[in-house]
NUKE-738949 format. One record per residue (C-alpha): residue in one letter; residue number from 1; y, x, z. Coordinates in steps of 0.02 Angstrom, whole numbers, plus 50000, padded with zeros to 5 digits. Each point is the difference from the previous one (the first is absolute). Layout:
BEGIN
+---------+-----+-------+-------+-------+
| residuo | num | north |  east |    up |
+---------+-----+-------+-------+-------+
|       A | NUM |     Y |     X |     Z |
...
+---------+-----+-------+-------+-------+
# end
This chain:
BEGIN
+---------+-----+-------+-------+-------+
| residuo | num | north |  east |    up |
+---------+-----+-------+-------+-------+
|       X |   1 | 48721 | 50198 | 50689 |
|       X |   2 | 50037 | 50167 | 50086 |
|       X |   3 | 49865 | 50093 | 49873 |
|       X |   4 | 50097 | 49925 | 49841 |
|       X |   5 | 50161 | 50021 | 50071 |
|       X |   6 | 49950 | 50182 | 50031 |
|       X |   7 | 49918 | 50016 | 49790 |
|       X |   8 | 50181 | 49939 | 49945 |
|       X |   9 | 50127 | 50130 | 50134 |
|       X |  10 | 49887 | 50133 | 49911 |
|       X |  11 | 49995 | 49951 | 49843 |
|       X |  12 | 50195 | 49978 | 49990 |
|       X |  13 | 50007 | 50185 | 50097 |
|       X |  14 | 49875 | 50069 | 49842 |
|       X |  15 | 50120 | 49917 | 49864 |
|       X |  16 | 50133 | 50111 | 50087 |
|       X |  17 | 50089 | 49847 | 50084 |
|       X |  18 | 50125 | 50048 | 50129 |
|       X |  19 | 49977 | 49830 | 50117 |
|       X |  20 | 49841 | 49975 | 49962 |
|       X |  21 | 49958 | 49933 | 50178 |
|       X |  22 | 50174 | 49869 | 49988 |
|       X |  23 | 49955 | 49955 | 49828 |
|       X |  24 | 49797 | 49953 | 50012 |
|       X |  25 | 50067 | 49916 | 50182 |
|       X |  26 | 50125 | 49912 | 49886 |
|       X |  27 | 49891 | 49936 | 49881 |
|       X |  28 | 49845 | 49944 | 50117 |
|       X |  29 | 50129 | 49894 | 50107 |
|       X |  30 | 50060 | 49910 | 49843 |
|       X |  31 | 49812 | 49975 | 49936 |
|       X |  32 | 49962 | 49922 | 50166 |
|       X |  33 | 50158 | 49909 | 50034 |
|       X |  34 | 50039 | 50097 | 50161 |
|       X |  35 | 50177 | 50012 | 50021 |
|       X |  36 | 49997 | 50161 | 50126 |
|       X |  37 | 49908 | 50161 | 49983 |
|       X |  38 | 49958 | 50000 | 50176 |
|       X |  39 | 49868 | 49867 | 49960 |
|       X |  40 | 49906 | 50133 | 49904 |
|       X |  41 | 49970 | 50077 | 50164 |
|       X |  42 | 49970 | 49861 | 50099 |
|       X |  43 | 49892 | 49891 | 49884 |
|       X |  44 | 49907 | 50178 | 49924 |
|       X |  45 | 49833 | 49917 | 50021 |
|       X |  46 | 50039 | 49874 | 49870 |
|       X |  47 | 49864 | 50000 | 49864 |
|       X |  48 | 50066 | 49991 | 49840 |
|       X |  49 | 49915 | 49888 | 49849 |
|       X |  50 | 49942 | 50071 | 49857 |
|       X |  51 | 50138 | 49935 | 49915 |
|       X |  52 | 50145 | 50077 | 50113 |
|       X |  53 | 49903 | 50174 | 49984 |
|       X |  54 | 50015 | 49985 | 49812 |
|       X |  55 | 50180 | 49938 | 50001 |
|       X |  56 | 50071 | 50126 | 50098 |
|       X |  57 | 49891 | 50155 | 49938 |
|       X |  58 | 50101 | 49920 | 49829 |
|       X |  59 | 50162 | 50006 | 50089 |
|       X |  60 | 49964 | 50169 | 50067 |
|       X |  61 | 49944 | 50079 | 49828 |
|       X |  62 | 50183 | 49892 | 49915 |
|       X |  63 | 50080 | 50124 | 50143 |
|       X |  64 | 49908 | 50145 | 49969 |
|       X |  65 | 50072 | 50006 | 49809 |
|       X |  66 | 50172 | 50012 | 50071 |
|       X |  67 | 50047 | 49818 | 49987 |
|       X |  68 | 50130 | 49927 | 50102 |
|       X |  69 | 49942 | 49916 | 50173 |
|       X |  70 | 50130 | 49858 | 49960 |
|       X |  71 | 49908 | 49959 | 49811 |
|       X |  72 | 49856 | 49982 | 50097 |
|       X |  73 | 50051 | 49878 | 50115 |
|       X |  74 | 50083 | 49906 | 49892 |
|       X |  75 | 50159 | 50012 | 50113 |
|       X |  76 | 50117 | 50107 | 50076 |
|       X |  77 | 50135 | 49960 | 50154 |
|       X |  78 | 50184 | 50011 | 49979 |
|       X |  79 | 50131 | 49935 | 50129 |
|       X |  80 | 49861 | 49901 | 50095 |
|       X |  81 | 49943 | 49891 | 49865 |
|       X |  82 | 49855 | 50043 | 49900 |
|       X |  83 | 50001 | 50020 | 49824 |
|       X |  84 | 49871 | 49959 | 49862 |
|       X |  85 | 49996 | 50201 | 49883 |
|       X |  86 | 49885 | 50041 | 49865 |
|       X |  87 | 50025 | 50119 | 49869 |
|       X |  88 | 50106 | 49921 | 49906 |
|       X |  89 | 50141 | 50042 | 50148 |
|       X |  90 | 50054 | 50142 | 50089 |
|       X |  91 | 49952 | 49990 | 50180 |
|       X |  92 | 50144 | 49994 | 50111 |
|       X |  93 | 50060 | 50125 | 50101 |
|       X |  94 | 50056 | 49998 | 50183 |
|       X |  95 | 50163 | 50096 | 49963 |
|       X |  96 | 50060 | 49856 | 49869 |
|       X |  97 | 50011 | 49879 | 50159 |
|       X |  98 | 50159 | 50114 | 50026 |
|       X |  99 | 50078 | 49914 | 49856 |
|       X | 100 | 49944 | 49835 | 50059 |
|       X | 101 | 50088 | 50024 | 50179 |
|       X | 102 | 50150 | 50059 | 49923 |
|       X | 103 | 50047 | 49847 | 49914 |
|       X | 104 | 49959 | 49890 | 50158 |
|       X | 105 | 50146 | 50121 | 50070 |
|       X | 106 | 50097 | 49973 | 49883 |
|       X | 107 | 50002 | 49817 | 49985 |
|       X | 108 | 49973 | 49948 | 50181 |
|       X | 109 | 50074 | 49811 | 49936 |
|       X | 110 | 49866 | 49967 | 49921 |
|       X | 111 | 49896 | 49975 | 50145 |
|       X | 112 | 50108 | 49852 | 50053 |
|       X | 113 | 49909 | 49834 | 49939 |
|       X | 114 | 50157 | 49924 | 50033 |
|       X | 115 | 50139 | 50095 | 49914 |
|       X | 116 | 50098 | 49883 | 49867 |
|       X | 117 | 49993 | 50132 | 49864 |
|       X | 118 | 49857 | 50020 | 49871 |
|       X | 119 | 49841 | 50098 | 50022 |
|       X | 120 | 49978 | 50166 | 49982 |
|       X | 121 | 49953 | 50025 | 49801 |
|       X | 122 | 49883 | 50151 | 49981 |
|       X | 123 | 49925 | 50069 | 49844 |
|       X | 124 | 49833 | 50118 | 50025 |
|       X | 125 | 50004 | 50095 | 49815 |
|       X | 126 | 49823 | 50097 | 49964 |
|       X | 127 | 49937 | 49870 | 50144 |
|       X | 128 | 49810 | 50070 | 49989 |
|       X | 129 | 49912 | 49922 | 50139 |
|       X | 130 | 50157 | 49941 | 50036 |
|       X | 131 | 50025 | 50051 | 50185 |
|       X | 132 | 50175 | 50061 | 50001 |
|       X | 133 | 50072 | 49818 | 49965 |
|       X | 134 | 49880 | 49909 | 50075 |
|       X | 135 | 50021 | 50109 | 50148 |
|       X | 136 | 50206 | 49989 | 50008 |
|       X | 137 | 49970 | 49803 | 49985 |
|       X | 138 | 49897 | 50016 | 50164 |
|       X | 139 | 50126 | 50106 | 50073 |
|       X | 140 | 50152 | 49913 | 49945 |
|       X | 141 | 49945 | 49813 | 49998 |
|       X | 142 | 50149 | 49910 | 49915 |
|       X | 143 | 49955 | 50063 | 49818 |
|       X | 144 | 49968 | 49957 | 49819 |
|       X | 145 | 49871 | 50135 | 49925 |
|       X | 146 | 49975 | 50047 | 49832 |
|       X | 147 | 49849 | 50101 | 49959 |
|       X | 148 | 49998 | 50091 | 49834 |
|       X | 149 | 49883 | 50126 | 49932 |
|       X | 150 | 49935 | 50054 | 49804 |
|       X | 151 | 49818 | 49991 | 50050 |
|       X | 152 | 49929 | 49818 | 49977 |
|       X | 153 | 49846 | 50097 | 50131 |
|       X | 154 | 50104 | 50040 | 50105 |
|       X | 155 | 50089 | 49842 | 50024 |
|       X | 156 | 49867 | 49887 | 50013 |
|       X | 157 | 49966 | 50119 | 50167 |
|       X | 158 | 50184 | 49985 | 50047 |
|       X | 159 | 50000 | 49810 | 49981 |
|       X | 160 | 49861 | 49965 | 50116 |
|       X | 161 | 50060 | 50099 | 50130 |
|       X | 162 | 50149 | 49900 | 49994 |
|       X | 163 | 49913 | 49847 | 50017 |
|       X | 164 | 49876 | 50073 | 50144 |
|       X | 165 | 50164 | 50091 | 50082 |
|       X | 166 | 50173 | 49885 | 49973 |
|       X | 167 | 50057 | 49876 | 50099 |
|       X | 168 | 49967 | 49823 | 49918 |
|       X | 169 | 50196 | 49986 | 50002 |
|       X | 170 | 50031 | 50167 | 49911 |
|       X | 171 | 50056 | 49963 | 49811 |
|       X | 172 | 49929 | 50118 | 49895 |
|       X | 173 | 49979 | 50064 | 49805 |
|       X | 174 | 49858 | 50135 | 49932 |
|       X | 175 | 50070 | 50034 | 49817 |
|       X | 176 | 49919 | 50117 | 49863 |
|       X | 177 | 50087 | 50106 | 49884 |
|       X | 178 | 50073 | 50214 | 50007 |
|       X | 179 | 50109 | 50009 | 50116 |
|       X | 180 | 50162 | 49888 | 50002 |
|       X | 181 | 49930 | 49917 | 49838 |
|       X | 182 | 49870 | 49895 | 50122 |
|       X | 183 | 50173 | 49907 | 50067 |
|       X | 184 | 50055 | 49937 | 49822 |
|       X | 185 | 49906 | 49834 | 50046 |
|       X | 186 | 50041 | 49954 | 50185 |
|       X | 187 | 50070 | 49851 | 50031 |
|       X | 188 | 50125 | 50063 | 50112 |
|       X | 189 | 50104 | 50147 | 49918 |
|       X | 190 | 50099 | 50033 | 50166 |
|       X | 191 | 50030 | 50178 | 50045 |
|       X | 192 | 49893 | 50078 | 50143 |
|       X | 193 | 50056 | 50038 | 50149 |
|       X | 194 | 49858 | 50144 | 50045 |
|       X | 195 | 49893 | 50084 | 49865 |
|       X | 196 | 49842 | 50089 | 50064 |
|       X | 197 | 49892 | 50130 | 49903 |
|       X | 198 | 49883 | 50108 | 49978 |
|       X | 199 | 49984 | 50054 | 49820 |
|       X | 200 | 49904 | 50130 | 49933 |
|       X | 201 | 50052 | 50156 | 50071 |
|       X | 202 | 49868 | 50172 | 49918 |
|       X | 203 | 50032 | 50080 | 49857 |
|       X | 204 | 49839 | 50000 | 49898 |
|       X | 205 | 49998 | 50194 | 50001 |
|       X | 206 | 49959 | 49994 | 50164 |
|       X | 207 | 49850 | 49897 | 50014 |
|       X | 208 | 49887 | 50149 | 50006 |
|       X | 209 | 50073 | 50029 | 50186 |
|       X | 210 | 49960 | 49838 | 50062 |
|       X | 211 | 49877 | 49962 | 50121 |
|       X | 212 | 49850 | 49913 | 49937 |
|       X | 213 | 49992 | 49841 | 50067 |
|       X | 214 | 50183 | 49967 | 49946 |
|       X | 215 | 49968 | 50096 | 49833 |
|       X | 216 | 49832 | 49909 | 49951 |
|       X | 217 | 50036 | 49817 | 50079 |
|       X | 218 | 50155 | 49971 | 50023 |
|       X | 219 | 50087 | 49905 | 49829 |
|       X | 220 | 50086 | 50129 | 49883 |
|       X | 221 | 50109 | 49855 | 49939 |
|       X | 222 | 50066 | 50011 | 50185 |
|       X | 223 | 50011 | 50188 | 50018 |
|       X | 224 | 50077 | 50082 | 49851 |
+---------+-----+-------+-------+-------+
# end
């Protein structure tokens, strides 16, 4: 294991990676189900199969090309839960969990399963992968969650993480449609009480300054 794991670190370095070492670590763990990097170290003996050797010199060479560690995992985490990405998403970021504590602060109620008044009723617009509401549900526990997004892609990944991620007891809608137009047909016209987004926020002009592996992977849709 220590000879391939060595191949991929300098093959990442060659590509001009700048964690080459974390990334090929990253991916070799996930490819043998190790939760720690540590047991790289301790278990660098391990022969690898054929198999593994060909899957992660794939994974490596998907790096290489500038392509988002996240995309090839097939998840990324956000506010301790892990959520399904793919390309039809934007991967989340760690400073959007800001947004995500805020409201908790904000509506510390919430949080008490026993409070008389209704649940907290929280609209994610843009939803993507749909951590932001998912997430505030998890934070805020007492809430009704509507999930909304113009991508049919990119809700199908936003409605399994809600069924992987919610509570059983969490009520919950994932509507299609361009932005407030996906609410025309909910059942439950109520206003909301919290509305969480992040839209698209770069001007198409300035694509050219992008890094690559937002540029090339990430969804346009979701970007400009």
């Amino acid at each position: 294991m220590r000879t391939v794991l060595a191949a991929g670190i300098q093959a990442l370095r060659l590509s001009g990676s700048e964690n080459a070492r974390l990334d090929a670590e990253v991916l070799l763990c996930a490819l043998l189900g190790f939760t720690d990097r540590s047991a790289l170290i301790l278990r660098e003996a391990l022969p690898l199969t054929a198999e593994q050797r060909r899957d992660f010199q794939a994974a490596i060479a998907r790096r290489a090309r500038s392509e988002p560690l996240a995309y090839i995992l097939g998840y990324r985490e956000f506010c301790s839960h892990r959520f399904e990405v793919n390309r039809h998403v934007l991967i989340p970021r760690p400073e959007t969990e800001l947004m995500v504590e805020a409201v908790g602060r904000d509506f510390p109620e919430c949080r008490n399963f026993d409070s008389p008044g209704p649940p907290l009723r929280v609209l994610d617009m843009c939803c993507g992968s749909g951590c932001l509401g998912i997430s505030v549900a998890g934070e805020c526990g007492r809430v009704e969650l509507v999930l909304a997004d113009k991508s049919p892609e990119a809700l199908a990944v936003c409605r399994r993480n809600a069924e992987n991620i919610l509570e059983k007891n969490t009520r919950w809608w994932a509507v299609q449609g361009d932005l407030f137009q996906a609410l025309d047909d909910l059942p439950d016209q109520r206003p909301f009480d919290v509305i969480v987004a992040n839209p698209p926020y770069i001007h198409p002009d300035e694509a050219t300054a992008l890094q690559p592996d937002v540029r090339d992977y990430e969804p346009a849709m979701a970007l400009f």
